[in-house]
C-alpha positions, -999 to 999 in steps of 0.1 A, spaced: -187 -133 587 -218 -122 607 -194 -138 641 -173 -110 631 -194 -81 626 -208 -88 654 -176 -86 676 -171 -52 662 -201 -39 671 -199 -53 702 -159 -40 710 -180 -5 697 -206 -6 717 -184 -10 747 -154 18 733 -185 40 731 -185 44 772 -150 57 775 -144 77 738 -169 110 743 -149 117 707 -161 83 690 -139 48 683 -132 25 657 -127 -11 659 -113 -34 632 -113 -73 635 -90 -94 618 -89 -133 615 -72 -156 593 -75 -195 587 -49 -210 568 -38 -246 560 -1 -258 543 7 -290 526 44 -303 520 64 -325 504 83 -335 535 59 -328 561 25 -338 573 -9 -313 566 -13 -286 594 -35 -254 599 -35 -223 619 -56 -197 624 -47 -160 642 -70 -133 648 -65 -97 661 -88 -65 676 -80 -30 670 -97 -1 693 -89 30 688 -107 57 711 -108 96 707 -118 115 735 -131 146 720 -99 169 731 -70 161 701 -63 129 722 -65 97 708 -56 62 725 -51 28 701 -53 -9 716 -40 -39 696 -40 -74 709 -45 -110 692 -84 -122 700 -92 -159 703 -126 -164 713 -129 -156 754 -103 -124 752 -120 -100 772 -130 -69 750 -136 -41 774 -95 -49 790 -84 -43 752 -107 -11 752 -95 -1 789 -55 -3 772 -66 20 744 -79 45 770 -47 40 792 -28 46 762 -48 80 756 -23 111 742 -21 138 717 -31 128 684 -12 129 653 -21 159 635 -53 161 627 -67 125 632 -90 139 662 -119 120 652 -134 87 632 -127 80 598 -157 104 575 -185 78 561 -173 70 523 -189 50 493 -170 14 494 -173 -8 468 -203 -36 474 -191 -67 454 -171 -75 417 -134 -79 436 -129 -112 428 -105 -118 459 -125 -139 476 -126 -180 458 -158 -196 464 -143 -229 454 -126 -230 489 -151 -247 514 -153 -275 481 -115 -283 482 -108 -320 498 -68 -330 506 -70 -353 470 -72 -314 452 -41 -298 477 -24 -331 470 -24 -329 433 -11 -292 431 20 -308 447 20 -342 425 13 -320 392 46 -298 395 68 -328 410 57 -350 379 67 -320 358 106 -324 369 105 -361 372 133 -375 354 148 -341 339 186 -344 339 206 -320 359 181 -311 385 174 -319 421 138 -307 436 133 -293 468 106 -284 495 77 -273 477 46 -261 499 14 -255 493 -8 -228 514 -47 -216 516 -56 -188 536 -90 -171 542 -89 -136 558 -122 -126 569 -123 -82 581 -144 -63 599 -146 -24 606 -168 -3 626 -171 26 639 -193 52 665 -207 67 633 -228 39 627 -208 23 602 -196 -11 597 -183 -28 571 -161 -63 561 -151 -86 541 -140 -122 529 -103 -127 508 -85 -158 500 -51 -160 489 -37 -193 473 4 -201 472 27 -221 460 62 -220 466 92 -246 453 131 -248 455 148 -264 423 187 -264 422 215 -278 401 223 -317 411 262 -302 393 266 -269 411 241 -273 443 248 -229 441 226 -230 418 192 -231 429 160 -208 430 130 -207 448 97 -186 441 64 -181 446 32 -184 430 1 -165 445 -32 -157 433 -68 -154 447 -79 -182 428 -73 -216 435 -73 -225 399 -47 -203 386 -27 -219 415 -34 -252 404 -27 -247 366 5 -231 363 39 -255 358 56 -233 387 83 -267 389 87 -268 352 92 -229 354 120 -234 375 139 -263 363 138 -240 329 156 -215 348 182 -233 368 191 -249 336 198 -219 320 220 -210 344 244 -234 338 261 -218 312 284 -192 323 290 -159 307 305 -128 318 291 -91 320 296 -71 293 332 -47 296 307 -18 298 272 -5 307 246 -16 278 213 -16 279 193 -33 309 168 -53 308 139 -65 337 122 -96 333 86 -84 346 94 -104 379 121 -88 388 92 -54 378 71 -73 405 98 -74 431 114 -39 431 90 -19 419 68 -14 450 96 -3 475 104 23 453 69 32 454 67 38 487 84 71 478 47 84 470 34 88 500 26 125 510 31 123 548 70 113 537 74 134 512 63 161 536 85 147 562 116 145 539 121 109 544 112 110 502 136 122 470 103 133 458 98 161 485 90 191 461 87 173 430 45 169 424 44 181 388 80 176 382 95 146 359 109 119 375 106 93 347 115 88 311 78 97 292 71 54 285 69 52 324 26 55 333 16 38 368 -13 36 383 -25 20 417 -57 3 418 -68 -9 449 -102 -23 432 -89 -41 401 -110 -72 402 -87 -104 416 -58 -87 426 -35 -94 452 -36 -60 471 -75 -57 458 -95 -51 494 -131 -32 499 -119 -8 524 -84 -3 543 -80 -4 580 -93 32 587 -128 18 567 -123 42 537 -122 25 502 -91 33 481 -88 59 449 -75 48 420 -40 68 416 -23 77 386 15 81 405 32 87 374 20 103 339 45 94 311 73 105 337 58 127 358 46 133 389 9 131 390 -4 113 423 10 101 456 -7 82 489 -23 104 509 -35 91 547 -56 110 573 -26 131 586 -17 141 553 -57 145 543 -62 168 571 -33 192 563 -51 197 533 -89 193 545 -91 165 518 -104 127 524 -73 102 527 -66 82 496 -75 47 514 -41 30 515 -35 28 553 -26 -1 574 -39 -8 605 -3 3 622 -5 35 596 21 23 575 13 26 534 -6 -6 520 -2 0 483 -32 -13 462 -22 -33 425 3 -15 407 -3 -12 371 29 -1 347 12 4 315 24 -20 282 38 -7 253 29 -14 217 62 -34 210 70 -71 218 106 -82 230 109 -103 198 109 -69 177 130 -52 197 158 -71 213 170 -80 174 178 -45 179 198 -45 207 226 -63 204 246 -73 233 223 -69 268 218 -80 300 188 -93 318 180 -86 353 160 -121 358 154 -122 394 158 -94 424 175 -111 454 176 -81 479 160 -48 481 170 -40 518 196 -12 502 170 10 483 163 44 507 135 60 494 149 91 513 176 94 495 165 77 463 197 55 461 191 18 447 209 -5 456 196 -43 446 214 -74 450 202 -93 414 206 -117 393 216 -118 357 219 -128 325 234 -122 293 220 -118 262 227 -109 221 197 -103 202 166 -128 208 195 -155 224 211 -161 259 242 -158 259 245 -175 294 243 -168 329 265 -135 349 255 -147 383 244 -123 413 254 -85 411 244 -53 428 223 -29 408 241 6 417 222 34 407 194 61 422 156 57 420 150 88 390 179 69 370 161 39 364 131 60 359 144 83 334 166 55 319 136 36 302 139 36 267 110 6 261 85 -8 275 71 -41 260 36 -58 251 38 -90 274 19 -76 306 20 -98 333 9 -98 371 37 -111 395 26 -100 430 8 -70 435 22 -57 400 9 -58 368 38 -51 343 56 -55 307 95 -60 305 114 -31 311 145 -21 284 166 8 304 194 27 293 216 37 323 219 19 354 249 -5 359 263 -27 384 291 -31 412 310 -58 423 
């Protein structure tokens, strides 16, 4: 880590002689390693330098280019001066000096530099074992990957910072050995290497593919909907991405003119936590160096928060919320959909016939402009606490503020898949098309 901060204050030092308006540098470099079942160990490492230079007039000129060790630092900091124009509005100057958070994350594993090729080994050998012999299933590629991101910011203000973050994955295909259609492949991440390590992810699947061998058809019209907290995981945070300020002030968001205003049936309360200890979108500081505010986006259906970066911050002579990536697009922090009181054996008795949305395929067709969603998904059928059987892959048809407004329940049995932390959802609305 000290390698690092080093470089940045040394790419500073040199921005300093061509930015009378001040710089910023941020260093980037990850090491990784994969295992397979059908290939041989490798690693890989990438690295990149940031500069961006202001020269004191509105201008500003940013410099981007992958650094292995011998890239020459003052060319990178001679293209951010050749690359010198007007400045988005506002963002004349380096980021302000802000309070970041000094240690409690939990995002980066210590246990890493103690890991030998027996411990990667056995994640793989654990799951395979868990499939061996089970009828009806044929196992695929499953891959096992470490990577350690190490950051470092700093900028003419005398202010440095970084950081170390690992990120542990496993991913695995299972299919049907009777309809080869059948198959489905996920992910497993986590900071920690043990969680990784502990949780079935092949038995998970098999479970799954299984279950969808029994056909069933959709119901002859709309009924209740329900999202397994995955498919929570997968959609929520690109319709999210609504809640930034600069879009909603753009219009390229449905939300333009809506802070204060209900969007959302009064169960939905979601915060973003960019600090919540071992998350997966848990970081000290973002890439303009400012640590991340919590955000309460939605209040039991309302409006109550949105992203704000430093164009947005200074339209409003405000600090930016800390959710910027390093090309300025929005990095979320951990989403957090608040549980309910109820659990899904209590309330699906209820219910009679439903489907399940199990897994989200495809979220290329939601336009948080517009606030149309369309998903390709896949579901099942249910009746009360049993599955009925499997309705194969549909398209979720519907707009952003319907599924909002359309949950009825949200359940007890919080989980965290991806950068989400959620219960099942129980909707009364959307539908599907062919």
């Amino acid at each position: 880590m000290d390698d690092l901060r080093k470089l940045a204050l040394e790419a500073v030092r040199i921005a300093k002689r061509r930015a009378p308006g001040g710089c910023e540098v941020l260093y980037s470099r990850t090491d990784a390693a994969t295992r397979t079942t059908d290939a041989n160990p490798k690693s890989w490492s990438e690295a990149s330098l940031q500069v961006r230079l202001f020269d004191g007039k509105g201008g500003v000129g940013l410099a981007t280019g992958g650094y292995e060790g011998g890239q020459d630092v003052a060319a990178l900091v001679d293209r951010a001066a050749a690359a010198m124009g007007p400045a988005p509005e506002g963002d004349t100057r380096p980021s302000p000096r802000l309070d970041v958070v000094e240690r409690g994350l939990g995002i980066d594993d210590p246990r890493l530099p103690m890991l030998d090729e027996a411990a990667r080994a056995e994640v793989l050998e654990w799951n395979l074992e868990g499939l061996a012999g089970t009828e009806g299933l044929r196992v695929g590629r499953f891959e096992y990957t470490e990577a350690r991101t190490q950051r470092a910011y700093a900028s003419s203000r005398d202010f440095e910072l970084s950081e170390g973050s690992t990120v542990f994955s496993l991913r695995g295909t299972v299919s049907s050995t009777s309809a080869p259609a059948l198959s489905l492949t996920d992910c497993l991440r986590s900071r920690n290497f043990a969680e990784v390590g502990s949780k079935p992810l092949g038995v998970e699947l098999g479970r799954r593919v299984l279950a969808m061998g029994k056909p069933a058809a959709l119901p002859r019209g709309p009924t209740l909907v329900v999202l397994e907290q995955r498919a929570v995981g997968a959609l929520l945070p690109k319709l999210l991405a609504a809640f930034s300020l600069e879009a909603m002030q753009s219009g390229q968001s449905f939300l333009a003119g809506h802070i204060g205003r209900r969007v959302g049936n009064t169960p939905l309360h979601v915060i973003d936590d960019a600090l919540r200890p071992g998350g997966l979108a848990t970081r000290r500081f973002d890439s303009r160096g400012i640590s991340a505010l919590p955000i309460t986006l939605l209040k039991e259906g309302v409006v109550a928060g949105w992203y704000q970066g430093t164009v947005a911050s200074a339209r409003s002579d405000s600090r930016s919320s800390g959710h910027e990536h390093p090309d300025g697009s929005l990095w979320m922090g951990n989403l957090i959909c608040r549980a309910g009181t109820r659990s899904r054996n209590m309330l699906f008795p209820d219910m009679g016939e439903f489907v399940v949305i199990d897994d989200v395929l495809d979220t290329s067709g939601v336009d948080v402009a517009t606030g149309r969603l369309l998903a390709k998904v896949r579901v099942s059928v249910w009746s009360g606490n049993r599955c009925v059987g499997y309705a194969g892959e549909r398209t979720l048809d519907t707009t952003i503020e319907a599924l909002f407004m359309g949950v009825q329940h949200l359940c007890n049995d919080q989980e965290r898949h991806g950068i989400v932390d959620t219960p099942t959802w129980i909707v009364d609305g959307p539908w599907f098309s062919a």
